[in-house]
N, CA, C and O of each residue as an XYZ file, in Angstrom:
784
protein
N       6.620    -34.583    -50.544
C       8.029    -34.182    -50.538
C       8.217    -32.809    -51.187
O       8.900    -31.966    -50.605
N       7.592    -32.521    -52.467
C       7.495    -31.003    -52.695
C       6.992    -29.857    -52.125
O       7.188    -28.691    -52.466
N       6.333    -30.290    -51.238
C       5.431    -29.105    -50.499
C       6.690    -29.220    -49.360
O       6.286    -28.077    -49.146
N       7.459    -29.386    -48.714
C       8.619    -29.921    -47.906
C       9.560    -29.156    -48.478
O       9.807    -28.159    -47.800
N      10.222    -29.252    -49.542
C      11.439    -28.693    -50.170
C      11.214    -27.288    -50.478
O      12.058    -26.394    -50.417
N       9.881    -27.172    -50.846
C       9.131    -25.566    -51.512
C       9.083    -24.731    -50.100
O       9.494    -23.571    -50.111
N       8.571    -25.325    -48.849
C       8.625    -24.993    -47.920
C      10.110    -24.453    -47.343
O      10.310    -23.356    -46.821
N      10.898    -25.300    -47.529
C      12.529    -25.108    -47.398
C      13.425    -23.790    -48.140
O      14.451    -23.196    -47.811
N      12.467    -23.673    -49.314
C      13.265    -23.075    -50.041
C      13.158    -21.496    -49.632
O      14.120    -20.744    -49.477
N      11.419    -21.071    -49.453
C      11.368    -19.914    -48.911
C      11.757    -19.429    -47.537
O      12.030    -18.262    -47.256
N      11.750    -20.700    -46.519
C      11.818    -20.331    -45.219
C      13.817    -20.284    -44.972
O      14.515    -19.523    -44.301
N      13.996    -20.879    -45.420
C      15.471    -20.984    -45.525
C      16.669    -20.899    -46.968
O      17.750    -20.312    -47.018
N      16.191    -21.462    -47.690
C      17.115    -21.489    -49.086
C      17.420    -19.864    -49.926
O      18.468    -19.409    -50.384
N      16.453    -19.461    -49.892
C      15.890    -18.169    -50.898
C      16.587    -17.262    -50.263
O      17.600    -16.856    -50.833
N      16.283    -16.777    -49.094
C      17.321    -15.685    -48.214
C      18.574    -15.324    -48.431
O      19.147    -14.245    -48.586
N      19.062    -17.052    -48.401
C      20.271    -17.190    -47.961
C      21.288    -16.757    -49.858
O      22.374    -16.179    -49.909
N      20.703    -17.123    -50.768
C      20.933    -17.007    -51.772
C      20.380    -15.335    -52.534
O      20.842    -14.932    -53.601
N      19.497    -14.684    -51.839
C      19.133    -13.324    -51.891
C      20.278    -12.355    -51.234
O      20.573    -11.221    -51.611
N      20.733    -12.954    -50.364
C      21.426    -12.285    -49.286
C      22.891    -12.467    -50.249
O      23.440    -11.396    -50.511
N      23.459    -13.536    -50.710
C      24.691    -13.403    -51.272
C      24.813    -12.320    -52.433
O      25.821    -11.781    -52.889
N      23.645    -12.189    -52.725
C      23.191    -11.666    -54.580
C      23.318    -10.036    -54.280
O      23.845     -9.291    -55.107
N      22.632     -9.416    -52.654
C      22.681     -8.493    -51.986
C      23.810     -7.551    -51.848
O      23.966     -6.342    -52.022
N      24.845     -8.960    -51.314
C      25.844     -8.011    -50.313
C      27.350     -8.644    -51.223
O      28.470     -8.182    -51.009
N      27.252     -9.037    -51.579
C      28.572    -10.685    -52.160
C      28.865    -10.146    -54.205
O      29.845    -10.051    -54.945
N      27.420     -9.945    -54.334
C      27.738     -9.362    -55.539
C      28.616     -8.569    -56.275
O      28.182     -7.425    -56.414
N      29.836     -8.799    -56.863
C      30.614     -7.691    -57.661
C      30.623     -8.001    -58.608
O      30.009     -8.982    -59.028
N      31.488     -7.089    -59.402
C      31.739     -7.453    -61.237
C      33.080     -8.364    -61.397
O      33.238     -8.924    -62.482
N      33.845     -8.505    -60.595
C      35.077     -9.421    -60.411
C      34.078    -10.748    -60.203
O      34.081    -11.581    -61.109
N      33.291    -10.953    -59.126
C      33.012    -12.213    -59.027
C      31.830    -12.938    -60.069
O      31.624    -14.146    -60.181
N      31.001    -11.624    -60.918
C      30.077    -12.034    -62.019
C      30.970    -12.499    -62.789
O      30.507    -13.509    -63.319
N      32.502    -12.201    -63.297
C      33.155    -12.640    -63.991
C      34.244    -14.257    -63.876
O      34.461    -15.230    -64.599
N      34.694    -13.749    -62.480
C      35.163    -15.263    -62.185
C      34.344    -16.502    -62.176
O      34.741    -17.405    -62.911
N      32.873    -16.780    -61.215
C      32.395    -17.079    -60.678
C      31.778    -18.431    -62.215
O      31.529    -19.595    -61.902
N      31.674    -18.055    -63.389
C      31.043    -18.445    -64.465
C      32.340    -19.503    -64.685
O      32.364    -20.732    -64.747
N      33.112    -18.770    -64.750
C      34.667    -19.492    -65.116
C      34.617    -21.014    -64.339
O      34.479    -22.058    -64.976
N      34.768    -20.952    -62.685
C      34.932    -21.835    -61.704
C      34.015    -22.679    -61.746
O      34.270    -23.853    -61.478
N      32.990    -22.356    -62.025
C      31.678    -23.236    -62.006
C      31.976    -24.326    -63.268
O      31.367    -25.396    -63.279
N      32.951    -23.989    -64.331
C      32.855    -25.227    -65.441
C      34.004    -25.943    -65.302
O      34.232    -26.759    -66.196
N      34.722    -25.857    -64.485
C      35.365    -26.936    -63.454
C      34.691    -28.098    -62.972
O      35.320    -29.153    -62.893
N      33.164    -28.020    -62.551
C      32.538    -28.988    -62.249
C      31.490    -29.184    -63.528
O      30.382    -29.655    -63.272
N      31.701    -28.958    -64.406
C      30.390    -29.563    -65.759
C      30.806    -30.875    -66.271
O      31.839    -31.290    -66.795
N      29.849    -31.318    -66.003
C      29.701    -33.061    -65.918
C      30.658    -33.685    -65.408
O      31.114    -34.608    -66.083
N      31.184    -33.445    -64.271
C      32.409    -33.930    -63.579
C      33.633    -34.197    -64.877
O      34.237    -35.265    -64.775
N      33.881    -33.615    -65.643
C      34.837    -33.961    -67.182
C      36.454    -33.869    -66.710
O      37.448    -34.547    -66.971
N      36.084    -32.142    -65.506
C      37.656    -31.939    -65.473
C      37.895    -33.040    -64.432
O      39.030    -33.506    -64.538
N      37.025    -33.691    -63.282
C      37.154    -34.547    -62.520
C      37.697    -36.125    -63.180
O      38.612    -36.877    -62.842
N      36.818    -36.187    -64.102
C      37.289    -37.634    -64.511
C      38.831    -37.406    -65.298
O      39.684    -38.293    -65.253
N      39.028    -36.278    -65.921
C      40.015    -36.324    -66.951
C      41.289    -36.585    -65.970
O      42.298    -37.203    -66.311
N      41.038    -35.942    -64.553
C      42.567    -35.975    -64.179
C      42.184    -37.416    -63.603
O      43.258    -37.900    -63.245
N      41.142    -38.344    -63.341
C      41.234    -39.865    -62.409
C      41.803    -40.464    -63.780
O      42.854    -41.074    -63.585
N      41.412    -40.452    -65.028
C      42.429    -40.500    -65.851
C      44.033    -40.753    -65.993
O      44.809    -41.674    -66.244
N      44.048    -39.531    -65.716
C      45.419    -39.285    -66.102
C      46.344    -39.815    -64.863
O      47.524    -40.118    -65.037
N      45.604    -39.908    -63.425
C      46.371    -40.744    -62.461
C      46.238    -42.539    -62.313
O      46.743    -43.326    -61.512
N      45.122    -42.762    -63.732
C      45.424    -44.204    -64.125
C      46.345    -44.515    -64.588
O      46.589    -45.720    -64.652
N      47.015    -43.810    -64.975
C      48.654    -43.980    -66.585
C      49.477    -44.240    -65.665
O      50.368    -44.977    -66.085
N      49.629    -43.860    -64.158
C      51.092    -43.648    -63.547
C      50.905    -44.845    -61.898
O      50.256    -44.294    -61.010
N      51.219    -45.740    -61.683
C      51.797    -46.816    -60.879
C      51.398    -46.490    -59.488
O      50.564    -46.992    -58.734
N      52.419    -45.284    -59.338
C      52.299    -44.541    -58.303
C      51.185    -43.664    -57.603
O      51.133    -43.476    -56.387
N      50.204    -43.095    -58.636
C      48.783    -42.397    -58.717
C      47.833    -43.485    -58.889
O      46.683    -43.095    -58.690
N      47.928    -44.797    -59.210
C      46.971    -45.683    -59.644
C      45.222    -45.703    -58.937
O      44.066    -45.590    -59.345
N      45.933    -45.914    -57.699
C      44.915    -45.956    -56.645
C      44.290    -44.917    -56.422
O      43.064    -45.033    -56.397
N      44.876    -43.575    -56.186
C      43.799    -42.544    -56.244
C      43.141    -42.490    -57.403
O      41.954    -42.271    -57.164
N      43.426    -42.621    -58.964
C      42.418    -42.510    -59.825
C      41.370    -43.597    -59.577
O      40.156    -43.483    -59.750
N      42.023    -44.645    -59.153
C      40.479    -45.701    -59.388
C      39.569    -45.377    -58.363
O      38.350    -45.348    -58.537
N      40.451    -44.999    -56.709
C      39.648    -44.874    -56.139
C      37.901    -43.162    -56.575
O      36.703    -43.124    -56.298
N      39.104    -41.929    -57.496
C      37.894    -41.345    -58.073
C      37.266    -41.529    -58.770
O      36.175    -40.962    -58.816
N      37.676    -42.445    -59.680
C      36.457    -43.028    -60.949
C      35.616    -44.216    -59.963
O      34.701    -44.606    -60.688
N      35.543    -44.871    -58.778
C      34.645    -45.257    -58.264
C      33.923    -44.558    -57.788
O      32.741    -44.741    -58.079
N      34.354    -43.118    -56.574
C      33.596    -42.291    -55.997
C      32.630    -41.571    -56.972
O      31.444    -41.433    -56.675
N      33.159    -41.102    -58.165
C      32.502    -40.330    -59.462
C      31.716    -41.746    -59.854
O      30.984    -41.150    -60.643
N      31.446    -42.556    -59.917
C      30.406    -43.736    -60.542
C      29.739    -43.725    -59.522
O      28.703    -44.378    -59.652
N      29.898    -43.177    -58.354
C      28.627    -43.908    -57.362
C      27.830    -42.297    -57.313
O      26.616    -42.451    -57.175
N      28.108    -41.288    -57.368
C      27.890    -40.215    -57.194
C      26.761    -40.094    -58.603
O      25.884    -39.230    -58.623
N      26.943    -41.054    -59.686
C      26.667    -40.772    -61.326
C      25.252    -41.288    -60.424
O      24.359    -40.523    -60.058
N      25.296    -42.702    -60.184
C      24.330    -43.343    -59.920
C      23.185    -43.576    -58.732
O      22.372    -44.494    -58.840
N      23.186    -42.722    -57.652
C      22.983    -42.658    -56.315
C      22.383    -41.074    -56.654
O      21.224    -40.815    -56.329
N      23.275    -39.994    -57.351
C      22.662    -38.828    -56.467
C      21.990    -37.988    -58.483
O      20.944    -37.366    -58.671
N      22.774    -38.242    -59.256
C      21.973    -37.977    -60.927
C      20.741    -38.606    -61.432
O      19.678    -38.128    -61.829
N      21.288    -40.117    -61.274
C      19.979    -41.195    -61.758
C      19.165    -41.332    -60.998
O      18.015    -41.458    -61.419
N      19.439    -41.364    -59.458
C      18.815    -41.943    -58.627
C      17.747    -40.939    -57.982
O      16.526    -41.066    -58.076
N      18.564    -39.716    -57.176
C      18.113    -38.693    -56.545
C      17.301    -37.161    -57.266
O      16.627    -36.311    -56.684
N      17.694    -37.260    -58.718
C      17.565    -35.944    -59.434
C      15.930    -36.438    -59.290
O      15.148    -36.010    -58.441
N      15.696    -37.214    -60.099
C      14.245    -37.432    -60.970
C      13.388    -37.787    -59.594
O      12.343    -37.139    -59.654
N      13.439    -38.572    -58.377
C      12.906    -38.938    -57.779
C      12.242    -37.425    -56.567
O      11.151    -37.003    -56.183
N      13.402    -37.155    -56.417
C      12.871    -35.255    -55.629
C      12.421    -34.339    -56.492
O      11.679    -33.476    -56.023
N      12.784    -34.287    -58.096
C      12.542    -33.556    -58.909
C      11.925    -32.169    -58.650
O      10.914    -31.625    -59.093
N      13.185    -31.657    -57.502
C      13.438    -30.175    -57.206
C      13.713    -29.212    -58.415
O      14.617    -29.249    -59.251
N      12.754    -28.411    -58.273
C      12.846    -26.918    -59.561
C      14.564    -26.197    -59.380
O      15.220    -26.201    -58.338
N      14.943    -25.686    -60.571
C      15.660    -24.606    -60.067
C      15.310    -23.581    -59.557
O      14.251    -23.053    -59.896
N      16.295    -22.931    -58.406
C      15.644    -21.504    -57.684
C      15.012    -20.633    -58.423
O      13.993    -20.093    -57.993
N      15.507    -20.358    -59.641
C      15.686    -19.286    -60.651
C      14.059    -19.591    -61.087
O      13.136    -18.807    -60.867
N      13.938    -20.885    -61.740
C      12.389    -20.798    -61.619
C      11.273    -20.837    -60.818
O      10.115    -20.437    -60.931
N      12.145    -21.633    -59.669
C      10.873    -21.236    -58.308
C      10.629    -19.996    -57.892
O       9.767    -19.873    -57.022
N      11.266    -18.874    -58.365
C      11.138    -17.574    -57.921
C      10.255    -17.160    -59.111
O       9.208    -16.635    -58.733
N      10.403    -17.261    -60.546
C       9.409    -16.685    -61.225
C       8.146    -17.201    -60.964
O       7.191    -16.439    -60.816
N       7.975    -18.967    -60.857
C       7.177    -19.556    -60.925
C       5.298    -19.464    -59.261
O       4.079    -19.586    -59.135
N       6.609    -19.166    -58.521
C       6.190    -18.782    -57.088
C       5.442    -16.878    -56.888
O       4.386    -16.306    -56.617
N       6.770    -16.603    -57.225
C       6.472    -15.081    -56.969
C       6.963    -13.692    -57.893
O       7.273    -12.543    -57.578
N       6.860    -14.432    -59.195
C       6.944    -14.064    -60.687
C       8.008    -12.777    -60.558
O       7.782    -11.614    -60.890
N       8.991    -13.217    -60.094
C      10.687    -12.388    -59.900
C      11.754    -13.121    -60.820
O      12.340    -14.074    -60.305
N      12.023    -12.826    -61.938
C      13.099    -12.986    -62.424
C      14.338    -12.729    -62.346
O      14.885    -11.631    -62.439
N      14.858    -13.884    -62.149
C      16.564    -14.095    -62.052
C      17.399    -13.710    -63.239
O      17.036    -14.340    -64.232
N      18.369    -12.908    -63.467
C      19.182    -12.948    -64.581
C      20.656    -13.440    -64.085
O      21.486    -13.032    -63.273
N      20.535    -14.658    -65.105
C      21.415    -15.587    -64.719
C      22.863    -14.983    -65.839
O      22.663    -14.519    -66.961
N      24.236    -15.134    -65.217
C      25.122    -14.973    -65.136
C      25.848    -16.124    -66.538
O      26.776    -15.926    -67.323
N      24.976    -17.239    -66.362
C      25.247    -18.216    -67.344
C      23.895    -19.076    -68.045
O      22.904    -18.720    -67.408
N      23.576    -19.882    -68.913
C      22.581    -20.408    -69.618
C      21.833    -21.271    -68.384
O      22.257    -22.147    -67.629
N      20.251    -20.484    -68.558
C      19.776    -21.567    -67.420
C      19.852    -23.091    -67.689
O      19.603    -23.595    -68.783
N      20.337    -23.984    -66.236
C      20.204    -25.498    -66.681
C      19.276    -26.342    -66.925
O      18.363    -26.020    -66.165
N      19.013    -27.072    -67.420
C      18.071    -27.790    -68.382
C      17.714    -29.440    -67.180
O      16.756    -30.190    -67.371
N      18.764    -29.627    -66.032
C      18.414    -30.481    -65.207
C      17.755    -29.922    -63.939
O      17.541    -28.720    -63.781
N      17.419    -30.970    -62.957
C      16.613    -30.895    -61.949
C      18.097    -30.072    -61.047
O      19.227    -29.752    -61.415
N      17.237    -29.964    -59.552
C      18.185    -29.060    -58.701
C      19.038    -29.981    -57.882
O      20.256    -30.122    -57.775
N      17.954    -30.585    -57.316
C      18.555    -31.531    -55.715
C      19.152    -33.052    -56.796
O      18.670    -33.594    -57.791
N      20.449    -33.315    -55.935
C      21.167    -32.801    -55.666
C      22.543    -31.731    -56.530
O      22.814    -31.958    -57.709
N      23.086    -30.908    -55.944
C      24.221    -30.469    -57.080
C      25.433    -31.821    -57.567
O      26.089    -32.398    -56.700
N      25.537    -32.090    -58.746
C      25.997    -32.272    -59.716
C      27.252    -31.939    -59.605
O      28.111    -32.754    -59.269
N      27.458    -30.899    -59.833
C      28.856    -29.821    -59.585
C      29.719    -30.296    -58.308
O      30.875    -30.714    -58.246
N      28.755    -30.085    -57.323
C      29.241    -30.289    -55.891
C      30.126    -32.037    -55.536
O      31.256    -32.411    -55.221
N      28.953    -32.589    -55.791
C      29.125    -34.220    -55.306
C      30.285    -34.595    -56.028
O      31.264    -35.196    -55.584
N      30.063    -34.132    -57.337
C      31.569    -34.638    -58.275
C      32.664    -33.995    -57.500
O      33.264    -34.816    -56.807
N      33.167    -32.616    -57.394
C      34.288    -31.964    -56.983
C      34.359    -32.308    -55.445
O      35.307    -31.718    -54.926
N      33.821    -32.890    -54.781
C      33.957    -33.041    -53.264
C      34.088    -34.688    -53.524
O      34.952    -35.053    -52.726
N      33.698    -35.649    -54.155
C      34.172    -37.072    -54.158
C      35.532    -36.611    -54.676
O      36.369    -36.731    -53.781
N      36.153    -36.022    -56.047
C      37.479    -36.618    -56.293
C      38.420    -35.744    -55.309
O      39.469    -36.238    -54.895
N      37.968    -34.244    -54.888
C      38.396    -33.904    -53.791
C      39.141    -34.727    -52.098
O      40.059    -34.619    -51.285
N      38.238    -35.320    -52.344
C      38.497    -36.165    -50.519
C      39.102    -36.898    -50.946
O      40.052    -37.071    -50.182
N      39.216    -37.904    -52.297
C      40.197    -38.991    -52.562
C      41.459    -38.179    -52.745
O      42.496    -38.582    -52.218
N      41.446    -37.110    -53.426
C      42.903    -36.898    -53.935
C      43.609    -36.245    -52.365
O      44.827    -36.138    -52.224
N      42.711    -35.895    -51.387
C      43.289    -35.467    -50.376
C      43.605    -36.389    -49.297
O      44.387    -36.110    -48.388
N      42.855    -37.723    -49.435
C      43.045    -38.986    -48.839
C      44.516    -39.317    -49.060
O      45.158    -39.962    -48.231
N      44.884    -38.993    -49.871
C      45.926    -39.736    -50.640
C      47.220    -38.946    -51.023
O      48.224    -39.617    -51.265
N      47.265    -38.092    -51.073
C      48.513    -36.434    -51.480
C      47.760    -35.422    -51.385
O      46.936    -34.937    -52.161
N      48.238    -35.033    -49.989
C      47.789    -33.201    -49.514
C      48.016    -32.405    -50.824
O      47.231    -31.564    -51.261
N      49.418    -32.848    -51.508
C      49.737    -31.784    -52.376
C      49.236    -31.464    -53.104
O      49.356    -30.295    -53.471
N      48.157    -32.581    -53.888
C      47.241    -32.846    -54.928
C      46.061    -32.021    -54.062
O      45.630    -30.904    -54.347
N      45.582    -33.003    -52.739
C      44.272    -32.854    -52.675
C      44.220    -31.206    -51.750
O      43.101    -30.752    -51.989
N      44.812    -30.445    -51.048
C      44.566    -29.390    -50.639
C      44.282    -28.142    -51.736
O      43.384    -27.360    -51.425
N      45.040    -27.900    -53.077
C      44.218    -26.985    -53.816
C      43.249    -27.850    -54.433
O      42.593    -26.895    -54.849
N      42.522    -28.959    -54.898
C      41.763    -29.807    -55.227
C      40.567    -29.625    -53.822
O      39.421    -29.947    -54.133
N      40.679    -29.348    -52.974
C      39.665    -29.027    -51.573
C      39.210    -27.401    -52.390
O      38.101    -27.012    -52.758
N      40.396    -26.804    -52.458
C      40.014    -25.283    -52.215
C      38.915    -25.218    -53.580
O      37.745    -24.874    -53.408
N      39.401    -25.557    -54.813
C      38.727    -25.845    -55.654
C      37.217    -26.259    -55.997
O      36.372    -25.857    -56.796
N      37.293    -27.410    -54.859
C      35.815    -27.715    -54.858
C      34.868    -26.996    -54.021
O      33.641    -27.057    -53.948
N      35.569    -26.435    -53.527
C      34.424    -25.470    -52.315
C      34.202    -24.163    -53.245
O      33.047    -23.744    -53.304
N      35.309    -23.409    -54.052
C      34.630    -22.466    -54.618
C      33.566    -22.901    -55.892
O      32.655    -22.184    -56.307
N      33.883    -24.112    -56.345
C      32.873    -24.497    -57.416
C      31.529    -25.044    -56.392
O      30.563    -25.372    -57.081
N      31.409    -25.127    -55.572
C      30.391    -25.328    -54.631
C      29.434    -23.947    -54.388
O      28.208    -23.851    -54.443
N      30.397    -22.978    -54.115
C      29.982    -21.669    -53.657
C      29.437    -20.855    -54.619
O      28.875    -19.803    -54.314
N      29.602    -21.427    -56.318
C      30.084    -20.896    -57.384
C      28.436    -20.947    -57.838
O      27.936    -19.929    -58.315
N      27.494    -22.379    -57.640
C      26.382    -22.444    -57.718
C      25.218    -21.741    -56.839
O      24.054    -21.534    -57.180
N      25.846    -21.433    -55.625
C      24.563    -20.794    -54.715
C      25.136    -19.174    -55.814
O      24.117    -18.745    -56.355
N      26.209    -18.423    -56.153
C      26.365    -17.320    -56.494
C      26.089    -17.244    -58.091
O      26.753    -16.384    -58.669
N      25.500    -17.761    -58.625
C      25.301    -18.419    -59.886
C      23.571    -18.572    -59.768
O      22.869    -18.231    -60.720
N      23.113    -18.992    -58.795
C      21.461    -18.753    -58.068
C      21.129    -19.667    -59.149
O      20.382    -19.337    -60.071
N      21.869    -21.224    -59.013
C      21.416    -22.166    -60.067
C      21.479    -22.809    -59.137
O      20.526    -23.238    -59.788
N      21.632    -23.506    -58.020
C      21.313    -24.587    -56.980
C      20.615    -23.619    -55.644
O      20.486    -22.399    -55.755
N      20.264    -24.268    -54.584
C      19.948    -23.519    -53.633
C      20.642    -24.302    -52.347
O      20.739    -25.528    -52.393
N      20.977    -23.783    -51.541
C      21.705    -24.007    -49.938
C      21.780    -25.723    -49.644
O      22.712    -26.504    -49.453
N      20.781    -25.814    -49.691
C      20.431    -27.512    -49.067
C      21.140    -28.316    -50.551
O      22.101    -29.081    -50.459
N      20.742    -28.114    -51.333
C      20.852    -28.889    -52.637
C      22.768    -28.948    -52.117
O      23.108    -29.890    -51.402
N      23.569    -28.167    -52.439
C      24.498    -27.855    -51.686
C      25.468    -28.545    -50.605
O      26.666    -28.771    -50.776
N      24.743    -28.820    -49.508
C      25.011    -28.740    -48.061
C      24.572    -29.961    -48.307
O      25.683    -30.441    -48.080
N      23.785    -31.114    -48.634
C      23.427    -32.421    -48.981
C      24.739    -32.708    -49.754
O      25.567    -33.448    -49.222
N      24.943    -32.265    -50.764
C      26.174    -32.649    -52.101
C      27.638    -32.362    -51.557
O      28.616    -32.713    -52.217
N      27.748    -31.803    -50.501
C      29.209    -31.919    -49.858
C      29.153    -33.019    -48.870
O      30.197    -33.647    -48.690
N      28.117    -33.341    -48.214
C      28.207    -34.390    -47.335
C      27.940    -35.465    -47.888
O      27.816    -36.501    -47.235
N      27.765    -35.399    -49.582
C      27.235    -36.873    -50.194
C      28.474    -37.403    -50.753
O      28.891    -38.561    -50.772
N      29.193    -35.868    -51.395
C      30.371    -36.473    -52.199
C      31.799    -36.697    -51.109
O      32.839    -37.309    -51.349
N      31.534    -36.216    -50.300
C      32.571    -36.415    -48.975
C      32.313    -38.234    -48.962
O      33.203    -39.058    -49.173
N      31.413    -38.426    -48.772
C      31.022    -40.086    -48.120
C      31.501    -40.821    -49.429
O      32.278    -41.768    -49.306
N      30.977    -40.342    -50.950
C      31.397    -40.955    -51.803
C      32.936    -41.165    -51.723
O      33.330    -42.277    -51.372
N      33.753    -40.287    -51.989
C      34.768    -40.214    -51.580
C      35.794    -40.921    -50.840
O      36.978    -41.125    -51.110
N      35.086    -41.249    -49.855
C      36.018    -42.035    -48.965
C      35.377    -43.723    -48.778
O      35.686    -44.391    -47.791
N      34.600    -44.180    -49.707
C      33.959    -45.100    -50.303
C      34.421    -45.629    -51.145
O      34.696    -46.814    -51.331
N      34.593    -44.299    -52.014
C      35.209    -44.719    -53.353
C      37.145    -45.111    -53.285
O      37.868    -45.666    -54.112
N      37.419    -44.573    -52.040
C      38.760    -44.914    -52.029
C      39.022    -45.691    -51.500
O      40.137    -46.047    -51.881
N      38.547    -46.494    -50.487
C      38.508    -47.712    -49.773
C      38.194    -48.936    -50.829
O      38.931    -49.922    -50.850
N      37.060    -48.816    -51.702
C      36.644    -49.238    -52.528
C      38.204    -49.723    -53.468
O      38.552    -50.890    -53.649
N      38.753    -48.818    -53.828
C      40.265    -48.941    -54.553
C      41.116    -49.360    -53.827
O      42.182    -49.603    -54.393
N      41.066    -49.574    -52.618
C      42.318    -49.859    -51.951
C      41.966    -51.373    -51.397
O      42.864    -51.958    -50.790
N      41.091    -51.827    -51.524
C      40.531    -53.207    -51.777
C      40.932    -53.844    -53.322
O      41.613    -54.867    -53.386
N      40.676    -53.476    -53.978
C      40.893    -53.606    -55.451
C      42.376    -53.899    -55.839
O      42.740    -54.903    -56.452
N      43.178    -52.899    -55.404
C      44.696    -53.002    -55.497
C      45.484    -53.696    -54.391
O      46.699    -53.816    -54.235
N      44.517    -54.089    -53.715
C      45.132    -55.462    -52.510
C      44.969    -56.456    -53.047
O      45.626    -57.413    -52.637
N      43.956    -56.671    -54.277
C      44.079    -57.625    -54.456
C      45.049    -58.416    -56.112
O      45.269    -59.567    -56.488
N      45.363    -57.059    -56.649
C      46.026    -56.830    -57.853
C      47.504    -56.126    -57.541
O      47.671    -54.999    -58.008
N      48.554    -56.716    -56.797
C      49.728    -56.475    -56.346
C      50.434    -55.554    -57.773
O      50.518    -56.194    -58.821
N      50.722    -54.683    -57.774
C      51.778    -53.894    -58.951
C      52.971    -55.073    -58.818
O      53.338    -55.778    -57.877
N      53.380    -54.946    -60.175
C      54.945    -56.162    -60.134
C      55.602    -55.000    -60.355
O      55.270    -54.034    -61.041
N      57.227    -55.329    -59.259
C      58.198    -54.646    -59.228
C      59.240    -54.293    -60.394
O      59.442    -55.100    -61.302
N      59.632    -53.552    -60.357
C      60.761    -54.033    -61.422
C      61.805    -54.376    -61.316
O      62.244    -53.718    -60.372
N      62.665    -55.097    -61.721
C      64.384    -55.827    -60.797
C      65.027    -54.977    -60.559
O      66.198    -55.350    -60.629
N      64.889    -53.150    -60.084
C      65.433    -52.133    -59.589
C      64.967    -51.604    -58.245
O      65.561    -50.892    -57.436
N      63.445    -52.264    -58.208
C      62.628    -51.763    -57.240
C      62.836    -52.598    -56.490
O      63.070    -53.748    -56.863
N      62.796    -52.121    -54.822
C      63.608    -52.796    -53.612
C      61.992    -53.609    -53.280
O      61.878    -54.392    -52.336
């Protein structure tokens, strides 16, 4: 499987992440780009708001449904997927490969690559909150795609790692909200003697 992914990375991954670093590079986006990316650190800002749409009746269901999508995402693509592919970061497959150093924009990460972390979290509570209120979930979309974009320009994930973690946390997502909407079928909210 490593000779597979290593293979991947030069024939396709590396380019594609050379090429952003190339042409994509400014001092506006070295500066934003650090910012957006801690939007997705340890899914925190993700859970804080499934949180905060536990407190309210009306939001109930989308939070549970993201604190399910964010638990399956913990356990399926961190516990499950990190250690088992135990993909390098780019940053060191490039020194390690072809002794080119990356100067990273932020502290290199201390976890494996495949899958992004960042990604799967902001694209599961993404699709629920958009499942559920455009109003919520359309800047909550836009959001997760630049914290998506934020890691290939950051040259701390690579393309696939990526492009796997939007189609993982998409599925989580709409798993995790079905998942809740089972849950609260079966736990009726009581009305209040105002409510029709």
């Amino acid at each position: 499987m490593q000779a597979f992914f290593d293979q991947l990375a030069v024939s396709f991954d590396l380019p594609i992440l050379d090429w952003i670093q190339a042409h994509l590079a400014n001092d506006l986006l070295d500066t934003i780009m650090p910012i957006i990316t801690l939007f997705g650190d340890g899914g925190v800002f993700w859970i804080a708001v499934a949180v905060l749409l536990l407190c309210f009746p009306k939001t109930r269901k989308t939070g549970l449904g993201m604190g399910f999508a964010l638990l399956m995402g913990l356990l399926v693509c961190n516990i499950t997927l990190k250690p088992l592919v135990q993909r390098t970061r780019p940053y060191d497959f490039q020194l390690e490969q072809f002794g080119v150093v990356i100067h990273l924009l932020i502290d290199a990460e201390s976890s494996l690559s495949f899958p992004s972390g960042h990604t799967i979290a902001s694209f599961e509570a993404a699709t629920v909150l958009l499942k559920n209120d455009k109003r919520m979930g359309i800047p909550a979309m836009i959001l997760a795609v630049l914290i998506a974009f934020s890691r290939l320009y950051l040259y701390v994930h690579y393309p696939t790692d990526v492009i796997f973690s939007v189609f993982a946390g998409t599925l989580f997502g709409f798993l995790g909200n079905a998942l809740a909407g089972r849950v609260m079928a079966r736990f009726p909210q009581k009305r209040g003697k105002f409510q029709a």
